[in-house]
C-alpha positions in Angstrom: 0.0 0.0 0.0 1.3 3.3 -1.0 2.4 5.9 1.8 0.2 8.5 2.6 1.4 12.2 2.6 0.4 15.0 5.3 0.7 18.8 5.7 1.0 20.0 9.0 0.2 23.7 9.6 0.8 23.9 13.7 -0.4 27.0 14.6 -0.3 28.6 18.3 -3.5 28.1 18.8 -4.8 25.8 15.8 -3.8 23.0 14.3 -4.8 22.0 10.7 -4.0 18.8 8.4 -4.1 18.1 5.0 -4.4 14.4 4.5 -3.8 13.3 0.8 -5.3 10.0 0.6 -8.5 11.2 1.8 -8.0 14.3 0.3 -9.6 16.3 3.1 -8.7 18.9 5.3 -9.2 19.0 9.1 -8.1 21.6 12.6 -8.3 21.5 15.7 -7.2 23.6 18.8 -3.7 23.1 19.8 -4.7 22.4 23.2 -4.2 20.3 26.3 -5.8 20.3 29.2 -3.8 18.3 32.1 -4.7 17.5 35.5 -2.5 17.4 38.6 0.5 18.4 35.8 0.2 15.0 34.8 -2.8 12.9 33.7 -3.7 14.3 30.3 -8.0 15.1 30.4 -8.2 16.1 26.8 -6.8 17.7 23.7 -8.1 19.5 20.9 -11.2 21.5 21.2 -12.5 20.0 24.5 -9.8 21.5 26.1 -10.0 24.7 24.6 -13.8 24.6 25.9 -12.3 23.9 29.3 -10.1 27.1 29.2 -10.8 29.2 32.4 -13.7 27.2 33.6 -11.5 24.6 35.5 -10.9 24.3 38.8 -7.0 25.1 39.9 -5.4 21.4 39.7 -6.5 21.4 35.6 -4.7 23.4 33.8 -5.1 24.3 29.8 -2.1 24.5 28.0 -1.1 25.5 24.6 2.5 24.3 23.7 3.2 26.4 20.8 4.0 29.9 21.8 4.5 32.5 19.2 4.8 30.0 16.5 7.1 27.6 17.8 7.2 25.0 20.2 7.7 26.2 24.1 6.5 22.8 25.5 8.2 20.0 23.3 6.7 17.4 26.1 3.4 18.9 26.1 3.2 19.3 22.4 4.7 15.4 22.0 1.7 14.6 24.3 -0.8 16.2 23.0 -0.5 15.0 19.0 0.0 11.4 20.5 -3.4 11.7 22.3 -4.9 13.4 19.1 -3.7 11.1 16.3 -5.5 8.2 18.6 -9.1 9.6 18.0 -10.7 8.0 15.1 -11.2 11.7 13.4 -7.5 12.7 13.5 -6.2 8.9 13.3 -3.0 9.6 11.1 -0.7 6.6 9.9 2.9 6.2 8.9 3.9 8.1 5.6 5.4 11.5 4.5 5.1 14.9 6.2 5.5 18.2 5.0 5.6 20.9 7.7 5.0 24.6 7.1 7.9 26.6 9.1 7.4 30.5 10.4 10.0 33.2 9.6 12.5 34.2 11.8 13.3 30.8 13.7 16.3 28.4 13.7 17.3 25.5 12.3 17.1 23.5 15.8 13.8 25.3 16.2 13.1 24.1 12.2 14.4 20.9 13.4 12.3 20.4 16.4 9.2 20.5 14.2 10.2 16.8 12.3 11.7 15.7 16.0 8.5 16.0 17.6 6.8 14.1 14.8 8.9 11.0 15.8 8.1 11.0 19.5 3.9 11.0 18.2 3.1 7.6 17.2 3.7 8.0 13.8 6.3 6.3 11.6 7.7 8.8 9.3 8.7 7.6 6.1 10.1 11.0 5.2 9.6 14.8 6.4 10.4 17.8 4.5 9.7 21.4 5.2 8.7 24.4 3.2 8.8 28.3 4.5 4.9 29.2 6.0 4.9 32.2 3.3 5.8 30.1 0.2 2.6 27.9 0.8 0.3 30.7 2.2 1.1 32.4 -1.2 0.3 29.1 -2.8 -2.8 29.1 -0.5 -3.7 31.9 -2.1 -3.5 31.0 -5.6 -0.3 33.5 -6.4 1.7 31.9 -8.9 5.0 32.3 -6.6 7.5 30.6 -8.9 6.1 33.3 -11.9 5.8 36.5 -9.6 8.2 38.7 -9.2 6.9 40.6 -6.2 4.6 39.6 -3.2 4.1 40.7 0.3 1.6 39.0 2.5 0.6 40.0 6.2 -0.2 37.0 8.2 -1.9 38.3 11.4 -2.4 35.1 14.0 -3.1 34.1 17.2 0.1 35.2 18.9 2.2 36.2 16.2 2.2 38.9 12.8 4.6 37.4 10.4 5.7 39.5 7.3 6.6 37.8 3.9 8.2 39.4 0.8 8.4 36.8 -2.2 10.1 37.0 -5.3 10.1 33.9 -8.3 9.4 31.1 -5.8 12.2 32.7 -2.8 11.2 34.7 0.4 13.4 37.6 0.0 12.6 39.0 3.5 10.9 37.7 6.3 9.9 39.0 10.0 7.8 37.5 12.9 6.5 39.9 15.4 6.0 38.1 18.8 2.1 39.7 18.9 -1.4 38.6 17.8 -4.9 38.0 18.6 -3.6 37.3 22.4 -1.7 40.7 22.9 -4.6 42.3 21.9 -6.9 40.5 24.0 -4.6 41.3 26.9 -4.7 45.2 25.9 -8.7 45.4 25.8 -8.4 43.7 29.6 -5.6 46.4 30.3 -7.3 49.3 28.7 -10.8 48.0 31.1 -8.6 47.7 33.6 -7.1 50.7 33.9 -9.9 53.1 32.8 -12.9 51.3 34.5 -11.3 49.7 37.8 -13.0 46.5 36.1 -11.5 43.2 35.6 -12.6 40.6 32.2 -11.3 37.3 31.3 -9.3 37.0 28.4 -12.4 34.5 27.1 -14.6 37.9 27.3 -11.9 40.3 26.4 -11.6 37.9 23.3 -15.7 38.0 22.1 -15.4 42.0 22.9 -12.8 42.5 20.2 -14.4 40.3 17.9 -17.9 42.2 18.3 -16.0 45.9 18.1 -13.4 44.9 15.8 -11.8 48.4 14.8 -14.3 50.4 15.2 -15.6 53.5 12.6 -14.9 56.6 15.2 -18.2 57.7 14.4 -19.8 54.5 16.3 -21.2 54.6 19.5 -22.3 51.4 20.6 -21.5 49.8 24.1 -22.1 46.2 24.8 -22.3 44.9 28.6 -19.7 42.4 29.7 -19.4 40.4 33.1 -16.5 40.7 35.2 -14.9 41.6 38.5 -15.5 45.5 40.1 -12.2 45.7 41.5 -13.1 48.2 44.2 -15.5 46.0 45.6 -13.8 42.6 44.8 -17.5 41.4 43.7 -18.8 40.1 40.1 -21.3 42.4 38.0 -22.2 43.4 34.7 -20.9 46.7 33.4 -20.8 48.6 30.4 -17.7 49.1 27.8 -17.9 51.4 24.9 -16.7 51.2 21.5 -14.1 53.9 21.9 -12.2 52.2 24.5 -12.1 49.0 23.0 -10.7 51.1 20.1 -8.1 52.6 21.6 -7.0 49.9 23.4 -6.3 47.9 20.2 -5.4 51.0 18.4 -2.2 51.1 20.6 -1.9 47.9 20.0 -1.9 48.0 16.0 0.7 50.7 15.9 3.8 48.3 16.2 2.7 46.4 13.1 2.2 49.7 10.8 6.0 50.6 11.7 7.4 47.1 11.0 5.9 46.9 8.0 7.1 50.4 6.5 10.6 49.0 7.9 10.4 46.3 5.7 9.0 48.2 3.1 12.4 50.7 3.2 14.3 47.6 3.0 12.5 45.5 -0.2 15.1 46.1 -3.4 13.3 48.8 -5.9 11.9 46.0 -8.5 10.3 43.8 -6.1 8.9 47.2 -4.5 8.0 47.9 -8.2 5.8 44.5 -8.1 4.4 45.1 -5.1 3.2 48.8 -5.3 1.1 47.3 -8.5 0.0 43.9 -6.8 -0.4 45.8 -3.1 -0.1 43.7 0.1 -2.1 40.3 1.1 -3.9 39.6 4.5 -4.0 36.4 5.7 -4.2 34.6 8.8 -6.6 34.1 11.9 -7.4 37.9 12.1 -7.7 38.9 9.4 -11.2 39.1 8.9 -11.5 41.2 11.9 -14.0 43.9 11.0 -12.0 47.0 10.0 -8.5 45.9 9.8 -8.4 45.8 6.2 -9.2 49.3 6.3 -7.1 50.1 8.7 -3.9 48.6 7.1 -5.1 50.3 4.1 -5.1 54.2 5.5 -2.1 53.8 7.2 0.2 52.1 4.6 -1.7 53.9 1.8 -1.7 51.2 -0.8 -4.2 48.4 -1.8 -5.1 45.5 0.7 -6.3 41.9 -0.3 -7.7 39.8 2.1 -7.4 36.5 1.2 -10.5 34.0 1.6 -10.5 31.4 3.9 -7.5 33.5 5.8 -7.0 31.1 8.2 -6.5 27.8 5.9 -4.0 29.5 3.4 -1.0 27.9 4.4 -2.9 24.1 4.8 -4.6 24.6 1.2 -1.3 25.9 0.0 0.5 22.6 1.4 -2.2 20.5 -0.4 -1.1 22.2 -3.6 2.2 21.7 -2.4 1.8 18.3 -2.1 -0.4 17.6 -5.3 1.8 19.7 -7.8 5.4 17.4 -8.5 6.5 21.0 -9.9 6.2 22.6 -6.1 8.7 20.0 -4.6 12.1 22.1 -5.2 10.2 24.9 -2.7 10.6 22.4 0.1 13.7 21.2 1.5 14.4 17.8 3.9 16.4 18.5 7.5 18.2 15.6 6.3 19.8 17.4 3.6 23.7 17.7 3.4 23.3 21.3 5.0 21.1 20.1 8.0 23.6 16.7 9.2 25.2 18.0 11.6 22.1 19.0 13.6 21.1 15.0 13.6 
């Protein structure tokens, strides 16, 4: 029986699959709840569901931080609980494993590692950089184009791609995402109201305001913690607060990407002024950040659809296109021995 293929997008806070002989696509959350630091309760999505509603000795985890693996343990426990549920079961055969910018080759080598200590037999494992198949995602013809620059906006992390004929030409991870701004609505509350949210609240609050017109008024009531009386209630948070608490936020992407926009050499930036800039990732749908990326860079913004699959539809291609194979590389490779 022939081998079966896989592409592995792990994500900080999602994990998706591509499985070739089934030809289907499927995610999870990358979490783990663990009781007592030691008897593993659940994985996936039931233990994102668990996240602060557990008593102190369970714990929810996620083992990737910022787009790599902080918990190699956790993470090695996790996937081995997951692939042993009939609707993630995954069998020996060959992996390809998108990688995020700005990271080593140990860190790039940890990714295949932790495959081996999962349950699975790997037949092979190869790699390919997480912009090369988001662009793919996306159906840009990477190998033809001369100049792309894609946004990917995620969980924990903003990672900036320029492309050029098939090679990233410059790359950046900033360590910030959905979570930093979560934790900047409960700061900005925080501070302003004397009022405490979870980061589950703070979370659906962003997600309702998004970036706000200026014009809007709207508040929405939200349960938390009056912390001048130590007791739960119900209060009311308006649109302009949540706006300028992501606002601040927002302002540290804007100025790494017109760093990297100094930087890009004058015919890719050529490309690129005509093309404009892709969105991708997680957040990207978020109402008004399209616009917002927009105003402040002053050029065109795509966002791509289905944001948050790119890269897992991209390794699909990846995988299904024999011409795609020389944009991936093995950590096998002469150049990658010595890390074995």
């Amino acid at each position: 029986m022939a081998n079966n293929t896989y592409g592995l997008d792990l994500g900080t806070y999602e994990l998706k699959i591509y499985d070739q002989m089934n030809d289907k696509i499927w995610k999870t959350k990358n979490a783990i709840a663990v009781k007592n630091e030691k008897t593993v309760l659940a994985v996936g999505d039931k233990a994102y569901a668990m996240r602060e509603k557990t008593p102190d000795f369970i714990r929810v985890f996620f083992p990737m931080q910022n787009g790599v693996i902080s918990d190699f343990d956790l993470m090695q426990k996790l996937l081995y609980k997951l692939f042993s549920v009939d609707e993630y079961a995954i069998s020996s055969g060959n992996y390809l494993i998108a990688v995020p910018a700005d990271i080593t080759e140990v860190e790039k080598k940890a990714f295949v590692d932790l495959l081996g200590y999962s349950k699975v037999k790997i037949q092979s494992a190869k790699i390919v950089e997480r912009g090369i198949a988001e662009a793919i995602g996306m159906g840009i013809p990477v190998q033809e184009e001369k100049g792309t620059f894609i946004i990917d906006v995620g969980g924990e992390s903003c990672e900036l791609f320029v492309m050029s004929q098939g090679g990233v030409v410059l790359k950046h991870r900033l360590k910030t995402g959905g979570v930093q701004l979560d934790m900047a609505v409960i700061n900005k509350i925080r501070h302003k109201e004397d009022f405490l949210i979870g980061q589950t609240t703070a979370e659906n609050v962003r997600k309702h305001f998004g970036i706000s017109d200026q014009n809007k008024k709207e508040n929405i009531m939200v349960a938390g913690k009056d912390l001048l009386t130590g007791l739960p209630k119900m209060k009311s948070v308006s649109a302009d607060t949540i706006k300028e608490a992501i606002d601040d936020s927002l302002g540290g992407y804007i100025s790494a990407i017109e760093t990297m926009l100094k930087r890009i050499p004058p015919d890719i930036r050529r490309e690129i002024d005509k093309n404009g800039i892709y969105l991708s990732g997680g957040l990207s749908n978020m109402d008004g950040l399209r616009m917002y990326f927009q105003e402040k860079l002053q050029t065109k913004i795509t966002v791509a659809q289905d944001p948050e699959l790119c890269v897992v539809k991209g390794l699909r291609e990846i995988i299904r296109t024999p011409d795609y194979e020389k944009l991936t590389y093995s950590m096998t490779d002469e150049n990658y021995r010595w890390l074995s």
